[in-house]
N, C-alpha and C positions, 0 to 999 in steps of 0.2 A: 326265105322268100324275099325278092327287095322288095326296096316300097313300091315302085313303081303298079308291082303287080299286084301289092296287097290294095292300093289305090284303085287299079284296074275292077277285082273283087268287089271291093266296097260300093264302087259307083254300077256296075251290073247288079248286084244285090237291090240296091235304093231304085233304077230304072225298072225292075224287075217288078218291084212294092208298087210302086208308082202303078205299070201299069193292069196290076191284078186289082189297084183301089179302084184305079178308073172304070173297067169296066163293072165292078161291081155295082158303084155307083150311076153307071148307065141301066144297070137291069135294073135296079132302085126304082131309077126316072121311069123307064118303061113300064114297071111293074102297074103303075098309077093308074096307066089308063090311057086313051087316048085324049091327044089335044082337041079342047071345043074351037074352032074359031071366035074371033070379036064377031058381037053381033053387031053387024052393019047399020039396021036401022038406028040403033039408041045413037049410037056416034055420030050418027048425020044429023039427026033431030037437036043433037046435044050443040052439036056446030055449028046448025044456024038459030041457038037461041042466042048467040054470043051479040 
């Protein structure tokens, strides 16, 4: 095999990894739960104590 192609190999193998981590780590994220929003009030209150 030249190198070119074992290079070829190597870098699809490691994009491959890459993107079975990412989404795994996406369902992780998901898994969590849903995002709360910032509570609006405390932040405004908090703003104009400044």
């Amino acid at each position: 095999m030249d190198r070119s192609k074992i290079v070829a190999v190597v870098t699809g193998v490691i994009s491959i990894a890459l993107a079975i981590a990412y989404l795994i780590v996406v369902q992780i994220i998901d898994f969590r739960g849903e995002m709360l929003p910032a509570p609006i009030v405390e932040t405004i209150t908090i703003g104009l104590n400044i």
